[in-house]
Structure formats: structure tokens, C-alpha cells
Kinemage of the C-alpha trace (Angstrom):
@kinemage 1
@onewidth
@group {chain A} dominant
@subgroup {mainchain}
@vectorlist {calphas} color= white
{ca unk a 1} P -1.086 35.451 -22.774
{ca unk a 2} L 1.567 33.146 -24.319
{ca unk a 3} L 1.594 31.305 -21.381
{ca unk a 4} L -2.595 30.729 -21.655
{ca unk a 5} L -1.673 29.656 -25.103
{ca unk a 6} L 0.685 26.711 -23.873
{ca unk a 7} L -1.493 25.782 -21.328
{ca unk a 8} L -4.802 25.517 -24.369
{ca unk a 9} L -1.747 23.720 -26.717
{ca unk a 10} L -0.940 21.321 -24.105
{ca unk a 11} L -4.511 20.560 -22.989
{ca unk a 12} L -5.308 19.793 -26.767
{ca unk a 13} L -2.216 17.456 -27.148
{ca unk a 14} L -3.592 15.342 -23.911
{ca unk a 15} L -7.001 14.839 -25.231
{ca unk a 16} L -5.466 14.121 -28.563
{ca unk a 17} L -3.434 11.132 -27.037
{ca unk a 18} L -6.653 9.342 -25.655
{ca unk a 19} L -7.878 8.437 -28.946
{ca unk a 20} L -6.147 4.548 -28.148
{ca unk a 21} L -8.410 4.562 -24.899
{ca unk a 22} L -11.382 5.217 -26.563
{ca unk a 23} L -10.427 2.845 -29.884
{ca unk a 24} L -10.431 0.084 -27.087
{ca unk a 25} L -13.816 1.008 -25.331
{ca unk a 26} L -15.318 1.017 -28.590
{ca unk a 27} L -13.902 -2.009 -29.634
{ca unk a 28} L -14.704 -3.782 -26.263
{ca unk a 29} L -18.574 -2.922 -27.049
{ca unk a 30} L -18.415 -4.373 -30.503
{ca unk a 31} L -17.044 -7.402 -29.081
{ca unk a 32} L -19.586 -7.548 -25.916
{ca unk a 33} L -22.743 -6.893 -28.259
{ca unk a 34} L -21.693 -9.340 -30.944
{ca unk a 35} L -23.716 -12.115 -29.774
{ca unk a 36} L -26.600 -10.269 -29.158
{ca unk a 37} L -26.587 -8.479 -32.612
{ca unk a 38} L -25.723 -11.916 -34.844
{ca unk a 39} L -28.199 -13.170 -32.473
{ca unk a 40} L -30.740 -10.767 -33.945
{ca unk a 41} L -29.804 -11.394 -37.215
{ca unk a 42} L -30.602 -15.419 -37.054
{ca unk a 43} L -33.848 -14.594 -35.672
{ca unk a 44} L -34.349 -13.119 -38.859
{ca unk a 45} L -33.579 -15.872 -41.183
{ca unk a 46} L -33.984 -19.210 -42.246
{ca unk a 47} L -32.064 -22.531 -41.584
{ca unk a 48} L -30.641 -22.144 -45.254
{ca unk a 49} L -29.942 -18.546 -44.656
{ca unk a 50} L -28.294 -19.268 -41.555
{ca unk a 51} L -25.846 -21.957 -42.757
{ca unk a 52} L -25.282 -19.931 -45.614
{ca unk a 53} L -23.650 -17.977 -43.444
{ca unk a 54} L -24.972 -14.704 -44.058
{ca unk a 55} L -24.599 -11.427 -42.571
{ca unk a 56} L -27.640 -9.609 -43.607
{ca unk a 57} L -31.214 -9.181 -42.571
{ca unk a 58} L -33.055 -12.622 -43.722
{ca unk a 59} L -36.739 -13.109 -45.071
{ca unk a 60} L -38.076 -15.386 -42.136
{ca unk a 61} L -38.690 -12.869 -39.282
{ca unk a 62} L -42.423 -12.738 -39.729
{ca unk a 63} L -42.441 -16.545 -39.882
{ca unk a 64} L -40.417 -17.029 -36.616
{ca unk a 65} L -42.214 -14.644 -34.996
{ca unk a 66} L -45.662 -16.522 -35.788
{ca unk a 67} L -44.217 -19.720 -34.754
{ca unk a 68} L -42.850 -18.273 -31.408
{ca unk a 69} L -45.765 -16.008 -30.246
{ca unk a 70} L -48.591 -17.007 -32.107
{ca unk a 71} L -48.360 -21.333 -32.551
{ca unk a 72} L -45.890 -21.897 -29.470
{ca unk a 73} L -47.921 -19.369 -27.204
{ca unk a 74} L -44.880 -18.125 -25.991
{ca unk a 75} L -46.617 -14.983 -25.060
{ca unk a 76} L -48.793 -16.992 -21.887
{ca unk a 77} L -45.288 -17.867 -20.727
{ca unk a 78} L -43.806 -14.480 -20.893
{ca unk a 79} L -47.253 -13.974 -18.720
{ca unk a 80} L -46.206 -16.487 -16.545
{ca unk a 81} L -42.482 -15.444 -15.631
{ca unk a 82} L -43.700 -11.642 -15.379
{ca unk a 83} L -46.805 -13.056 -12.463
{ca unk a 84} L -43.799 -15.200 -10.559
{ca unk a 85} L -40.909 -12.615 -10.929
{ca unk a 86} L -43.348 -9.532 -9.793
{ca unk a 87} L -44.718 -11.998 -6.782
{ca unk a 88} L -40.935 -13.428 -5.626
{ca unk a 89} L -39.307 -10.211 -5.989
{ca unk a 90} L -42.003 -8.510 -4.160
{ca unk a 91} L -42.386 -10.577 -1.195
{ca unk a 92} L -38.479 -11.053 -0.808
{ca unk a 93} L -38.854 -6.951 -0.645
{ca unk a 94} L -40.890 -6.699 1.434
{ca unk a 95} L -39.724 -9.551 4.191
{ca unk a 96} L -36.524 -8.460 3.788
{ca unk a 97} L -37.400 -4.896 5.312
{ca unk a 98} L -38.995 -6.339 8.345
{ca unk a 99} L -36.258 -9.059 8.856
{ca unk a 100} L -34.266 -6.085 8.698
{ca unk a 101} L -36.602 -3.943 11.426
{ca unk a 102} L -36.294 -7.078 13.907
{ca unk a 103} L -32.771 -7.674 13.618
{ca unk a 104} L -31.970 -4.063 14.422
{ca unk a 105} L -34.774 -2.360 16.678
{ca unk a 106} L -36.667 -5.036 18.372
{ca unk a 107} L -35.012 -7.242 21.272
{ca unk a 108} L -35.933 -11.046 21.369
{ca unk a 109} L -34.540 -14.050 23.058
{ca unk a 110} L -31.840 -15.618 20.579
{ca unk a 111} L -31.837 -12.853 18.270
{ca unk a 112} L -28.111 -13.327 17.061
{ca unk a 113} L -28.732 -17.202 16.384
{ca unk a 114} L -31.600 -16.866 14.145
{ca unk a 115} L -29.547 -13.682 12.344
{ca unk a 116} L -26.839 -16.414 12.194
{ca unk a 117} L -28.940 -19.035 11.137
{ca unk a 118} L -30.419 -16.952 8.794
{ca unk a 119} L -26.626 -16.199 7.572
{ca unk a 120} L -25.724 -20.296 7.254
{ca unk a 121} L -28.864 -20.519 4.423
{ca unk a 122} L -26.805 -17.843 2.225
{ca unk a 123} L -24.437 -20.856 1.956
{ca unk a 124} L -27.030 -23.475 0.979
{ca unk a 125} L -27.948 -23.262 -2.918
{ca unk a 126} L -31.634 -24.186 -4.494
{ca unk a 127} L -30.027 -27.235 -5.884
{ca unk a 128} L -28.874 -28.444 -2.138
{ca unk a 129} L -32.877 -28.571 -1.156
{ca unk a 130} L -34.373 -29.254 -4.063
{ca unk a 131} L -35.016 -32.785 -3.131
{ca unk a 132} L -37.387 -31.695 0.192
{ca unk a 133} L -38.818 -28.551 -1.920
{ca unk a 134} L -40.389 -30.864 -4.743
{ca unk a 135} L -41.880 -32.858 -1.549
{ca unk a 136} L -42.470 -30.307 0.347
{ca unk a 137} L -44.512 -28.480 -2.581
{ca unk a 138} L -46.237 -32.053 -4.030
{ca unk a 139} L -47.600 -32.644 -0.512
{ca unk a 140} L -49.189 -29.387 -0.600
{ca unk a 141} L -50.625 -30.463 -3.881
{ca unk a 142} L -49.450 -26.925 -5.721
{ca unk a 143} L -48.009 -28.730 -8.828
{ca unk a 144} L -48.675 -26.821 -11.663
{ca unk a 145} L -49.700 -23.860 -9.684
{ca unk a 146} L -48.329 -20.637 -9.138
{ca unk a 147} L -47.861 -21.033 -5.674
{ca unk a 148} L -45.296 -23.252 -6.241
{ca unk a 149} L -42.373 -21.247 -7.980
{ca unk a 150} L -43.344 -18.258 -6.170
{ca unk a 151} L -43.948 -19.260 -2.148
{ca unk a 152} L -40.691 -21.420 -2.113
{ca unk a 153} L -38.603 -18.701 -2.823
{ca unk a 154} L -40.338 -15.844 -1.171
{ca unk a 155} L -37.806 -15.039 1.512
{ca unk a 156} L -34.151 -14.068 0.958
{ca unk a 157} L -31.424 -14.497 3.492
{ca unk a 158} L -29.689 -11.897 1.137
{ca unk a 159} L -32.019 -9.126 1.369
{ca unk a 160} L -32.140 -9.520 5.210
{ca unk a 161} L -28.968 -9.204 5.507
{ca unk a 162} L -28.696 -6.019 3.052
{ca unk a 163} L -31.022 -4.327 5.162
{ca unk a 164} L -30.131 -5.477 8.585
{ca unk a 165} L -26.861 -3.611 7.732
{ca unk a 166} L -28.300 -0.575 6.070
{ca unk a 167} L -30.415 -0.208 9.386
{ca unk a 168} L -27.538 -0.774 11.865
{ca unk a 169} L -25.691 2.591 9.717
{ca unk a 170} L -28.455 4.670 10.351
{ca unk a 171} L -28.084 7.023 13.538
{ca unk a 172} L -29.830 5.786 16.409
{ca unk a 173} L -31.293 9.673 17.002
{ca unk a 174} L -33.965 8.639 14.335
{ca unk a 175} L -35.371 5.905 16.632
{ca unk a 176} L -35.285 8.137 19.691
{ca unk a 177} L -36.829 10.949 17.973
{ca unk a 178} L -39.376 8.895 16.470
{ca unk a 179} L -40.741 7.479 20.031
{ca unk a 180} L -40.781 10.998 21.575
{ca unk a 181} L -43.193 11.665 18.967
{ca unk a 182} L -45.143 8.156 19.806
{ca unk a 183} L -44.523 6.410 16.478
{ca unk a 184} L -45.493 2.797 16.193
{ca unk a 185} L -43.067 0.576 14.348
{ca unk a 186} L -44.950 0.481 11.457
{ca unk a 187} L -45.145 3.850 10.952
{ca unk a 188} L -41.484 3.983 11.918
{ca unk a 189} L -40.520 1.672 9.092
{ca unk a 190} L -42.836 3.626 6.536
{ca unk a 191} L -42.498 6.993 7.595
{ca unk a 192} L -38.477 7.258 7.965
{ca unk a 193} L -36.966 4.177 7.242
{ca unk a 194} L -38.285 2.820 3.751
{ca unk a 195} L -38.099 6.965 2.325
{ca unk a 196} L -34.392 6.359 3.204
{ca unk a 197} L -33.984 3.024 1.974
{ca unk a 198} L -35.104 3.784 -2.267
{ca unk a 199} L -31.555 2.940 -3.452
{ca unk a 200} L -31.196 -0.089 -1.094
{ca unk a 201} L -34.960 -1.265 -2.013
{ca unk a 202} L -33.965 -0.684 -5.928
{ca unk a 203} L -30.972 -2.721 -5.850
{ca unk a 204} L -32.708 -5.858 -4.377
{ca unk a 205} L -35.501 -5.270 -6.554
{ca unk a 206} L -33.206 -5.668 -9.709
{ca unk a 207} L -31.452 -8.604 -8.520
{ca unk a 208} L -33.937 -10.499 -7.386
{ca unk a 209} L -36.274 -9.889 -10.663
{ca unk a 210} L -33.118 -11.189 -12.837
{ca unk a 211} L -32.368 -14.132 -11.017
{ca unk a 212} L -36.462 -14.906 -10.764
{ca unk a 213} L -36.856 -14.389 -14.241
{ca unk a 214} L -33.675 -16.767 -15.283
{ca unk a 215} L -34.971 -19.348 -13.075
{ca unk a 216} L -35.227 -22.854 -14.730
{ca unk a 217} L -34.440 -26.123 -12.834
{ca unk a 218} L -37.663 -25.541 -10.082
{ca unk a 219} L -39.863 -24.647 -12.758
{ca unk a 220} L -39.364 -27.375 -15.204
{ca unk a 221} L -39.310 -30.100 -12.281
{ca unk a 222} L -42.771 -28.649 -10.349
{ca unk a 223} L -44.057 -28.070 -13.791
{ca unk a 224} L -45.916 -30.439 -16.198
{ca unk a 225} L -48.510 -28.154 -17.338
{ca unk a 226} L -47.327 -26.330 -20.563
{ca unk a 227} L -49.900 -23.387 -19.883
{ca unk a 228} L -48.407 -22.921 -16.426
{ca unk a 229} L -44.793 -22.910 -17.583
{ca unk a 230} L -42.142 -20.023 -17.182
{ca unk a 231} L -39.998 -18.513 -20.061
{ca unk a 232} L -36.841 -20.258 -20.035
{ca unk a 233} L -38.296 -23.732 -19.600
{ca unk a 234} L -40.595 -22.599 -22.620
{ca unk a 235} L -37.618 -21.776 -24.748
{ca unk a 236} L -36.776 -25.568 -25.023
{ca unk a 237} L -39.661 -26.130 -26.923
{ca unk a 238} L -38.920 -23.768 -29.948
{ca unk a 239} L -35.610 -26.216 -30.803
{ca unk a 240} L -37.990 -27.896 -33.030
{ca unk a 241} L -40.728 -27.460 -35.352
{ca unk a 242} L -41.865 -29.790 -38.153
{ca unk a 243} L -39.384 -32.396 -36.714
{ca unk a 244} L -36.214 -30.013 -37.631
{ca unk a 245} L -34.017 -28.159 -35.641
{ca unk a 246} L -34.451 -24.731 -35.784
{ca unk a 247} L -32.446 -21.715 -34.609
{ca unk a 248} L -34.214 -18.613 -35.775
{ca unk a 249} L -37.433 -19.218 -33.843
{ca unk a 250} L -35.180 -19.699 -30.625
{ca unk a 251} L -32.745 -16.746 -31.095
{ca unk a 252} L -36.590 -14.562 -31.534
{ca unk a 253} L -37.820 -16.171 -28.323
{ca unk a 254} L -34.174 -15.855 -26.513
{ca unk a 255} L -34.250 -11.774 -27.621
{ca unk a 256} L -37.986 -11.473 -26.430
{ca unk a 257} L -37.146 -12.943 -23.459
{ca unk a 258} L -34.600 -10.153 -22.372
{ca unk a 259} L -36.200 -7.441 -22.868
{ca unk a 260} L -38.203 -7.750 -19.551
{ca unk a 261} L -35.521 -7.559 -17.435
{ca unk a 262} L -33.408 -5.234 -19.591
{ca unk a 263} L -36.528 -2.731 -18.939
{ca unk a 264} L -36.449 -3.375 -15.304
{ca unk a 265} L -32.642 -2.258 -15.182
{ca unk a 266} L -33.302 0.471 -16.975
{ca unk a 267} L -35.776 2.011 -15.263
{ca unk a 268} L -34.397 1.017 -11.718
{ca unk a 269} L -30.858 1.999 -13.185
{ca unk a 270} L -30.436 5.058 -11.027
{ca unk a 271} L -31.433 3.264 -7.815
{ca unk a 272} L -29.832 0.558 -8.359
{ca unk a 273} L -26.411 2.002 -9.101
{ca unk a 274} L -27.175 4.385 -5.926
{ca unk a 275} L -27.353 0.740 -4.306
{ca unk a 276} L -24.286 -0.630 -4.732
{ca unk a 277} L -22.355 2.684 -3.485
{ca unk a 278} L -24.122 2.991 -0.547
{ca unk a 279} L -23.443 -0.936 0.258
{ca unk a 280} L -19.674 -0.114 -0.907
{ca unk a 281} L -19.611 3.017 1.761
{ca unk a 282} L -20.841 0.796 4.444
């Protein structure tokens, strides 16, 4: 009994040491979600509230949000990034799995120098080609389109690769058993290989939404029409209104902004998280 009691005693004394440990995880959270929180409280306030320096609620929130969703229109760009994020995102899905089936389970001439080739674009950047896309795109006459910040990026060396490697880890018996039982390919990839592929699927599908969603240099070079323009290259617009520069309409419109893809990571967290391990294990 007395030696239950030591062990309870000393168990208590361990926990009561981590008190530091979680002092600095709560202070490292404070100091992460600073920007966003004083970044809610400007989009609250006026320009004379905000250089007043203060660090309560203001009385311009209704205001800024008129001027951002109402007289800007900011809501037809929100529109706009949620059509070309769901398109790009879904297409590089979906291309991705078959790149992935070929690579793997179907046996063509040159098959390692297109997977190779296909490796060499992961090394070329949007900024290398943008040059050839913008003629590329203005011969096709899809300027101010939606075609034209969707179909460019469409296809992702990245998520070929992810699943060309999650489909060389899975056991070859699958295949076999599959064409005893005459499967097609197509119902190979739907039937056994997608219902095993969720967490891989969900991790590219968060990715690619974010860095869709936060894309600005194609959009505000292949667009001139203000009703066809994505989020972020909207933002610029709200940095003045009545010839003044403002910050509380743009810290409204930055926070609005977010909350797209912070919903997408929320929902997808679990798959996405599932993701990353199974990538780490392979």
C-alpha cells in the first residue's frame, strides 16, 4: 500500500513539473495568433482608431464590411477563386491518379523518360514559363476567361509523383487478383485503388486548393476584367477608397479571404494528416 502511495506521490510531482512546457505552448499560440487577432481588430475600426492605437473593438466594422462586400463586390471574386480552386484542384486529382495508374501498371515504350521528364518540371517554377503561358493562353484568345487560370495549371508533376509511389507500395497480389476476376483498369482504379488512396487523395486535395487559392501573379497578368478577377488580386483594390489609404477594409477582406481554405483544412484535416504519415512510412 505505501508503496502505491509513492508511486500516486511521484506521478503527481511529474505532472506538476510540466507546467513550464505548457506555459511555453500557450505562449507560442499567443504569439502565432497575434497577427491574426490585431488583424481582426483593425478590420473593426477606423483610420483614426487605428493610429490611435487602440486595442479594443472599433465602430467601423459595418462600414468596412459594406465597402468590401457590398461597393467593391468582393463577394463575385470570392466566387471566382472558389470556381478556379474547385476546377485546378480537381483536375490535378484526378490526372494525377491516372498518371499514377500508367506509371505503375501499364507498360509503354519510354515509360521511365516521360516519368523522368515529368520529374525535371517539379524543378521548373510558374514564374520560369510565364512568358510562353501568357502567349500560349492570348493565342487561344481565353483572356479574361476562366479557362485561363484553371487549364494552365491543371496537371501536377507533384501529384503524379505522390501517387506513382503510393501505387508502387501496394502489393502486386491486388493486380493479379483483380484480372482473375476480369477487371478492366477502370474499374481497377475505382474499385480497389482510389478506396485505398482517401488519405493520399485528401492530402493533394488540401495542398493544391491552398496554393490555387493564394495564386496571384497569373491571375493579375491574364486578367483585365475586374468581374473575372480572383481574390488576392482583388484585395489590391481595397488599399483605397475616397482617395485615402485604408487598412480596415483590407484587414476585413484579408480575414474573409481565409476562411475558405481554413474550412477546407478542417474538414479534410483527418485525411490529410493520414497523408503525410503514410508518405512518411513510404
Amino acid at each position: 500500500m505505501a508503496g502505491l502511495q509513492v508511486g500516486v506521490q511521484k506521478k503527481g510531482f511529474v505532472r506538476g513539473r510540466q507546467w513550464p512546457f505548457h506555459l511555453a505552448l500557450i505562449t507560442s499560440v499567443l504569439v502565432i495568433a497575434f497577427p491574426l487577432l490585431y488583424a481582426a481588430l483593425i478590420a473593426t475600426q477606423t483610420n483614426a482608431e487605428i493610429f490611435s492605437f487602440r486595442f479594443t473593438p472599433g465602430s467601423a466594422l459595418a462600414s468596412n464590411f459594406d465597402d468590401v462586400w457590398v461597393k467593391r463586390e468582393f463577394s463575385r471574386a470570392m466566387w471566382n477563386s472558389l470556381q478556379q480552386s474547385f476546377w485546378v484542384t480537381v483536375g490535378k486529382t484526378v490526372l494525377s491518379l491516372l498518371a499514377g495508374l500508367a506509371f505503375v501498371y501499364f507498360r509503354f515504350r519510354a515509360k521511365w523518360f516521360v516519368f523522368f521528364f515529368v520529374l525535371v518540371t517539379l524543378m521548373m517554377p510558374t514564374e520560369v514559363m510565364i512568358l510562353a503561358m501568357f502567349r500560349l493562353v492570348s493565342g487561344f484568345g481565353w483572356q479574361d476567361t476562366m479557362a485561363s487560370i484553371t487549364v494552365p495549371f491543371i496537371a501536377s508533376a507533384t501529384g503524379a509523383f505522390l501517387f506513382r509511389q503510393h501505387f508502387a507500395n501496394m502489393p502486386v497480389e491486388l493486380l493479379e487478383a483483380s484480372q482473375i476476376d476480369g477487371a478492366t483498369p477502370f474499374t481497377f482504379l475505382t474499385r480497389i485503388l482510389i478506396p485505398l488512396s482517401w488519405n493520399i487523395i485528401g492530402a493533394l486535395f488540401v495542398i493544391q486548393f491552398v496554393y490555387t487559392w493564394n495564386m496571384f501573379l497569373w491571375p493579375s497578368l491574364i486578367i483585365r476584367d475586374d468581374s473575372a478577377q480572383v481574390v488576392q488580386v482583388a484585395m489590391q483594390t481595397l488599399l483605397n477608397f475616397g482617395g485615402a489609404l485604408t487598412f480596415g477594409p483590407l484587414m476585413l477582406a484579408a480575414i474573409i479571404a481565409s476562411i475558405p481554405p481554413a474550412l477546407v483544412f478542417v474538414v479534410m484535416q483527418k485525411p490529410f494528416m493520414s497523408g503525410f504519415v503514410t508518405a512518411q512510412d513510404k
